[in-house]
C-alpha positions as CSV (number, residue, x, y, z in Angstrom):
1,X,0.0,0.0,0.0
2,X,2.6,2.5,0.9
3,X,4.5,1.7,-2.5
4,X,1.4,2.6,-4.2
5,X,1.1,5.8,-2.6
6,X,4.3,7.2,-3.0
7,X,3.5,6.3,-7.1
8,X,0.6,7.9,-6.8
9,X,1.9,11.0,-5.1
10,X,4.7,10.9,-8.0
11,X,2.2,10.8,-11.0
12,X,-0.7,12.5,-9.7
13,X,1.1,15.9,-10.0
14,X,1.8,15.1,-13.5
15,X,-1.7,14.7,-14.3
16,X,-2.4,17.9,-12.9
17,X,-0.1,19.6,-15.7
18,X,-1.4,17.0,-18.4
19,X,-3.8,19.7,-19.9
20,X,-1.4,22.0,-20.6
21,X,0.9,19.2,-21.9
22,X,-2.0,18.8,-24.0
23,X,-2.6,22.2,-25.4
24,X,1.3,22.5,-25.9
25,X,1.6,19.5,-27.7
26,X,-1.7,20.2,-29.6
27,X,0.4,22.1,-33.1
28,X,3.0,19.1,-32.2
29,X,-0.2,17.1,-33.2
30,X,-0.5,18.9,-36.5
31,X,2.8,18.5,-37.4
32,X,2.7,14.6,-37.1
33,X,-0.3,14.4,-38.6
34,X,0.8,16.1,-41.5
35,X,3.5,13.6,-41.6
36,X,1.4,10.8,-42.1
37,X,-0.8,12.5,-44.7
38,X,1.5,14.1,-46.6
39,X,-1.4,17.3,-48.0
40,X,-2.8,19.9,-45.8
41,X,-6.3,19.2,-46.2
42,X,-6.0,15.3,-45.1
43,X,-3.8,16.4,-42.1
44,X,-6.8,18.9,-41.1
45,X,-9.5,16.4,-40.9
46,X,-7.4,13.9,-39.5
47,X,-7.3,16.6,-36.7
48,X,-11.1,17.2,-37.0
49,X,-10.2,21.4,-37.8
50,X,-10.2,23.4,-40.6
51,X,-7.2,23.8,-43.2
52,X,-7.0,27.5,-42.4
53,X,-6.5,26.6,-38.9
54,X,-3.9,24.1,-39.1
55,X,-1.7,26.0,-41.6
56,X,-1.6,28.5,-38.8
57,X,-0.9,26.6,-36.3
58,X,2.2,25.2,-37.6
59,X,3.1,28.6,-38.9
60,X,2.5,29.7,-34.9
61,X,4.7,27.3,-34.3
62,X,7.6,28.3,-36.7
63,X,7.3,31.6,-35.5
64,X,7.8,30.3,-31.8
65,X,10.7,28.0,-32.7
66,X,12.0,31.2,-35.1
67,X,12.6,28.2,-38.0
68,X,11.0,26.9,-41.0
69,X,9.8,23.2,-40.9
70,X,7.7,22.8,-44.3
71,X,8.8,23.3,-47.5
72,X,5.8,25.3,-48.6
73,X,4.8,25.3,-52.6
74,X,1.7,24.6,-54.6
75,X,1.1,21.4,-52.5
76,X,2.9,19.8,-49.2
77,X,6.3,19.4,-50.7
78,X,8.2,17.7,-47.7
79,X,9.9,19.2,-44.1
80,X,12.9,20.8,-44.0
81,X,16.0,19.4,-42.1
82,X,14.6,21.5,-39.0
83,X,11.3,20.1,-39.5
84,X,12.5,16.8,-39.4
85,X,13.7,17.4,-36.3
86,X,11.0,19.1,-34.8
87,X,8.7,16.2,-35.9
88,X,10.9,13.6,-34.3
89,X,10.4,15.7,-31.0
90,X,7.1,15.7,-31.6
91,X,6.8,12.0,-31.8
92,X,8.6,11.7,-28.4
93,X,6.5,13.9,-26.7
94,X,3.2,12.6,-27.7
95,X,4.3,9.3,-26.9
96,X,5.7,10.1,-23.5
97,X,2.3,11.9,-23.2
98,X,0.2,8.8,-24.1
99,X,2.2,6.7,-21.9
100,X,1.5,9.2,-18.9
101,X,-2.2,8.4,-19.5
102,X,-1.3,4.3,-19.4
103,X,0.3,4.9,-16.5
104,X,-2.4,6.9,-14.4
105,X,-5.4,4.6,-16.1
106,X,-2.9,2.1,-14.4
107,X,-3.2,3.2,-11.0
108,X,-6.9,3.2,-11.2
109,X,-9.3,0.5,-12.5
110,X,-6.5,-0.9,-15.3
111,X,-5.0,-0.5,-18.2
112,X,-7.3,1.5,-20.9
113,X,-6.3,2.5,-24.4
114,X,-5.3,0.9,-27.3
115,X,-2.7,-1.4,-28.0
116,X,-1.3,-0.8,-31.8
117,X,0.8,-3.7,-33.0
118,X,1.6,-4.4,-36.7
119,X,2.1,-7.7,-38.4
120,X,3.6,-9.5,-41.5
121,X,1.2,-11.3,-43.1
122,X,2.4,-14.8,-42.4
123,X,1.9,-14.7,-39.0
124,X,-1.7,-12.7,-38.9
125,X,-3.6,-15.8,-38.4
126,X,-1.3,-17.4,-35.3
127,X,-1.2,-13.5,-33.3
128,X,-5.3,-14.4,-32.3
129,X,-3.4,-16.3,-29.3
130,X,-1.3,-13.0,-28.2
131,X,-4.3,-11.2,-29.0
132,X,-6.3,-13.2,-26.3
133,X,-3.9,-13.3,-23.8
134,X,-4.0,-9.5,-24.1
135,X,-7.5,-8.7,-24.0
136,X,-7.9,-11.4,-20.6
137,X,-5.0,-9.8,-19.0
138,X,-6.4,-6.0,-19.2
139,X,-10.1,-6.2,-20.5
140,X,-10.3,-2.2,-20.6
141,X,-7.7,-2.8,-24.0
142,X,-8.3,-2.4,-27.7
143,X,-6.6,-3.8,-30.0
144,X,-5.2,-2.2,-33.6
145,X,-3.9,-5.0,-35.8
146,X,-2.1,-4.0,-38.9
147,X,-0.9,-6.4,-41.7
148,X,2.5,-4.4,-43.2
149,X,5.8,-5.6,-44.5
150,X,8.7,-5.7,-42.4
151,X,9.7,-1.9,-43.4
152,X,7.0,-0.3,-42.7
153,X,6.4,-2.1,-39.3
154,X,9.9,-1.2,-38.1
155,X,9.3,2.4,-39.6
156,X,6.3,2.7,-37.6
157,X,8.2,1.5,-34.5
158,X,10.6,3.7,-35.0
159,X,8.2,6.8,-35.4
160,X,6.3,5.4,-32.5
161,X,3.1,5.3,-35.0
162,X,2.5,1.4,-33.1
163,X,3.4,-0.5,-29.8
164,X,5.1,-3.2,-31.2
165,X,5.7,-5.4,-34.8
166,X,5.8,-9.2,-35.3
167,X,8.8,-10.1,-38.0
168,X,11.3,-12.3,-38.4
169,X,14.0,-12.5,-36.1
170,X,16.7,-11.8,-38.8
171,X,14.4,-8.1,-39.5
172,X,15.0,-7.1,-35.7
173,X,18.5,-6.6,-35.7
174,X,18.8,-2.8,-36.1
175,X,19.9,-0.4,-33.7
176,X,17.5,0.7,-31.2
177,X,15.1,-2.4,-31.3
178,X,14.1,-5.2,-28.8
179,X,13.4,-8.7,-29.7
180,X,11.2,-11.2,-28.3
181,X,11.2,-14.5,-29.9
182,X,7.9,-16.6,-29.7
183,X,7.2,-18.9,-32.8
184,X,9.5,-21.1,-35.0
185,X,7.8,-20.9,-38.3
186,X,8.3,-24.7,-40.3
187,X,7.3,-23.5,-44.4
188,X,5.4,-26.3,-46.8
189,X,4.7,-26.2,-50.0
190,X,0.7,-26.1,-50.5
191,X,-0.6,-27.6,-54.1
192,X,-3.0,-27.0,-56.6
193,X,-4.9,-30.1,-57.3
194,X,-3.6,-29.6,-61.3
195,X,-0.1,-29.8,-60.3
196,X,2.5,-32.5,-60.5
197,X,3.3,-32.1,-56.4
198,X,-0.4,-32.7,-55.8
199,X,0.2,-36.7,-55.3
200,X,3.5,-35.8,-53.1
201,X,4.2,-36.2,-49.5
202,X,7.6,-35.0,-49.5
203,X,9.4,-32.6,-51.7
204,X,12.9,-30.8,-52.2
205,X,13.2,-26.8,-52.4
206,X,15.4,-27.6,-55.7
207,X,11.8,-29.4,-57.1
208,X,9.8,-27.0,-55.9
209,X,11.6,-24.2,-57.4
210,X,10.4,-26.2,-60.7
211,X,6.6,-25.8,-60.4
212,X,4.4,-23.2,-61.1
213,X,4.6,-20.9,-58.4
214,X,2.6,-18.2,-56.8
215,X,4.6,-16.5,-54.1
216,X,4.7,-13.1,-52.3
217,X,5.8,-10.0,-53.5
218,X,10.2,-9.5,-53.3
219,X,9.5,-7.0,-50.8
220,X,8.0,-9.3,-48.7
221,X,10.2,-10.4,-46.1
222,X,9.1,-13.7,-46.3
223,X,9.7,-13.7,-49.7
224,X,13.0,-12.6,-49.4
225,X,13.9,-15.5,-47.0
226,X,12.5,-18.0,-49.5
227,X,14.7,-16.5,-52.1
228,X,17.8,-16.7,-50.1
229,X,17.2,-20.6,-49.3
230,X,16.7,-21.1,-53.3
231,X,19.6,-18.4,-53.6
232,X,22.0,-21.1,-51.4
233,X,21.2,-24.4,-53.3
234,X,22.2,-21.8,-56.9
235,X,18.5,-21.4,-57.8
236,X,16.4,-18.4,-59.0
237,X,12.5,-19.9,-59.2
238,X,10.5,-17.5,-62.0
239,X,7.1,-17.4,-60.0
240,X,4.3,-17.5,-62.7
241,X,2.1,-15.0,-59.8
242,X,3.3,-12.4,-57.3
243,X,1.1,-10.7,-54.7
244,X,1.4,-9.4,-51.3
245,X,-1.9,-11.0,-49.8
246,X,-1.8,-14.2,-48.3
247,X,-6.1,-14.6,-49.5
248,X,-4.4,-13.9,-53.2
249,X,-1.9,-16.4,-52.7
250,X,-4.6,-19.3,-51.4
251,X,-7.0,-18.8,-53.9
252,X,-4.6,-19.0,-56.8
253,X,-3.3,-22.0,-55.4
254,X,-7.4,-23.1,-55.0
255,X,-7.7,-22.9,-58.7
256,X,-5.5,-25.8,-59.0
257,X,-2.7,-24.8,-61.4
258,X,0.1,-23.0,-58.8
259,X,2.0,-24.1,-55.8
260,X,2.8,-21.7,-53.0
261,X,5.4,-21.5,-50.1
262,X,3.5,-20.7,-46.5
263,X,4.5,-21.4,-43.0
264,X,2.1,-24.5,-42.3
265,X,0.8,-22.3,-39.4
266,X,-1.3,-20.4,-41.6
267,X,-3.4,-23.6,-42.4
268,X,-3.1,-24.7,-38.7
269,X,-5.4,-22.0,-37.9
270,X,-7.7,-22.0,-40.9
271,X,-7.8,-25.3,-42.2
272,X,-6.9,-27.0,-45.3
273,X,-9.4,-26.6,-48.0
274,X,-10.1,-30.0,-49.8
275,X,-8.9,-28.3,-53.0
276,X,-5.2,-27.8,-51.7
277,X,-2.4,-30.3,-51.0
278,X,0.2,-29.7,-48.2
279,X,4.2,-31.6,-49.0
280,X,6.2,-31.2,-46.4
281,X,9.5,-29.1,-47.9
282,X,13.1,-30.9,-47.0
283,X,16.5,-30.5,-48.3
284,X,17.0,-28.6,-46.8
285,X,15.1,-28.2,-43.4
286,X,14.3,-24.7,-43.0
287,X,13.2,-23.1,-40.0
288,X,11.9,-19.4,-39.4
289,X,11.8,-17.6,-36.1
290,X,9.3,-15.2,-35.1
291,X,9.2,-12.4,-32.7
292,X,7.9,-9.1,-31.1
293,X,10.6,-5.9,-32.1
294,X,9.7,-2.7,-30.0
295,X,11.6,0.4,-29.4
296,X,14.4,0.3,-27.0
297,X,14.0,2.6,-24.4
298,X,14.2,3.1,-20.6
299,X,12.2,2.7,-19.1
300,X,10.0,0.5,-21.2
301,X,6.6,2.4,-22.0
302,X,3.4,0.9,-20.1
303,X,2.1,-1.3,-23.8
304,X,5.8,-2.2,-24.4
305,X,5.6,-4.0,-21.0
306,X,2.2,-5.3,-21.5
307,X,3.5,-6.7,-25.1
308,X,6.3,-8.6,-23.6
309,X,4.4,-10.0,-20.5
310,X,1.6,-11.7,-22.8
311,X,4.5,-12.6,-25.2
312,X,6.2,-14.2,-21.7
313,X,2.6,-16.4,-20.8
314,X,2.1,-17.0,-24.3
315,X,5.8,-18.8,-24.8
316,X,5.6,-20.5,-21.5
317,X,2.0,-21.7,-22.0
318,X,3.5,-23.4,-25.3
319,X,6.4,-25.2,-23.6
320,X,4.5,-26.3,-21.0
321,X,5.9,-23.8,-18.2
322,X,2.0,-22.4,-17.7
């Protein structure tokens, strides 16, 4: 009891200033929203105000910070190296701001906002688990889920724009990032019914690379990791469809004349449709880890803790440690 009174006498004075963090931080607002919209008018009704008003806002604000932070034109043109600057401050406040809130909802009846986490499309239908651990954990929770390549959910990390990313473990290694690992990802090969690896069991990546294939798009991460196991036996597969929607890929491969590369997760969770043939890939034996990547920092924000403690139950529920 005493602990949690001498937090609360700590944050309680910080809610006490949070409205005027609020209105200080409200051009801040502008400024990032412009980021993500790139044209004036989108920025201003992402902000629910008028064009007019936001323009003037950030004008305001170059006038206060006695620099220019747009490239002004026609049209939105881009920041200048100031406004870049500016922008990444701005990031960092609002999200010190947001975890202020986390942290006083906290203290009271438990955790309410919304947890942002973005995901590569491979591993969209396994994250339902991590989802429910979340939502029974702190029921006052939402839950964003984004499907993006691996660049855009460590961009988004990085600009604080979401909580947390699931990639592959060899995508997490830049500077500033965390990584939790949770799943190993075993690919197969899934068939068309009009193929020749329909009748198979088994089959090698060097046959695969053979059939008619239908695989994700090269800037796909998983894609890329499927080129570099065909890239290490000396082959270059010339897939007959590319698309960066795991739906696209299965219902190509339903029409029973391509072949696909998925980790057999993905059917796990949905099922295999009677149409489609799954031949376990060997020669070699590939396996692909899979993690959460968050932003390194100290301390850990409230929904980078709450990430990592339903990544912890979910791991240790699968080994048999919960």
């Amino acid at each position: 009891m005493l602990q949690i009174a001498c937090n609360t006498a700590r944050v309680l004075p910080l809610a006490n200033l949070l409205l005027h963090v609020v209105m200080l931080s409200r051009k801040y607002r502008y400024l990032m929203a412009l980021a993500q919209e790139r044209h004036f008018g989108r920025a201003a009704a992402r902000c629910h105000v008028s064009p007019s008003t936001l323009s003037a806002a950030i004008r305001d604000l170059e006038a206060t910070l006695g620099v220019a932070l747009v490239e002004r034109g026609q049209s939105f043109s881009g920041f200048t190296s100031e406004g870049l600057a500016v922008l990444d401050f701005a990031r960092r406040m609002a999200a010190v701001e947001d975890d202020l809130r986390l942290h006083l909802s906290q203290l009271g009846e438990g955790i309410r906002g919304r947890l942002r986490l973005g995901v590569i499309p491979t591993a969209l239908t396994v994250v339902a688990a991590l989802s429910a651990i979340l939502v029974k954990s702190h029921p006052q929770l939402s839950l964003e889920i984004l499907s993006l390549n691996t660049d855009d959910i460590l961009r988004r990390v990085q600009s604080f724009e979401i909580d947390g990313g699931i990639v592959y473990t060899e995508s997490s290694e830049g500077p500033g990032l965390e990584f939790v690992p949770i799943w190993h990802e075993q690919h197969v090969l899934i068939a068309g019914r009009d193929t020749a690896a329909a009748q198979r069991e088994v089959i090698t990546w060097a046959e695969a690379a053979l059939l008619p294939l239908c695989l994700l798009t090269p800037d796909m991460q998983n894609r890329k990791t499927i080129n570099r196991v065909f890239s290490g036996l000396g082959l270059q597969p010339n897939p007959g469809v590319e698309t960066n929607s795991i739906v696209g890929m299965l219902s190509h491969v339903a029409s029973g004349m391509w072949c696909c590369i998925l980790p057999r997760s993905v059917l796990d969770v949905l099922g295999t449709p009677h149409c489609l043939h799954v031949v376990r890939l060997e020669q070699p034996a590939v396996s692909w880890q899979t993690g959460l990547v968050i932003l390194q920092r100290e301390p850990r924000p409230v929904m980078a803790e709450v990430l990592i403690a339903a990544v912890h139950r979910l791991t240790g529920a699968e080994t048999g440690r919960l």
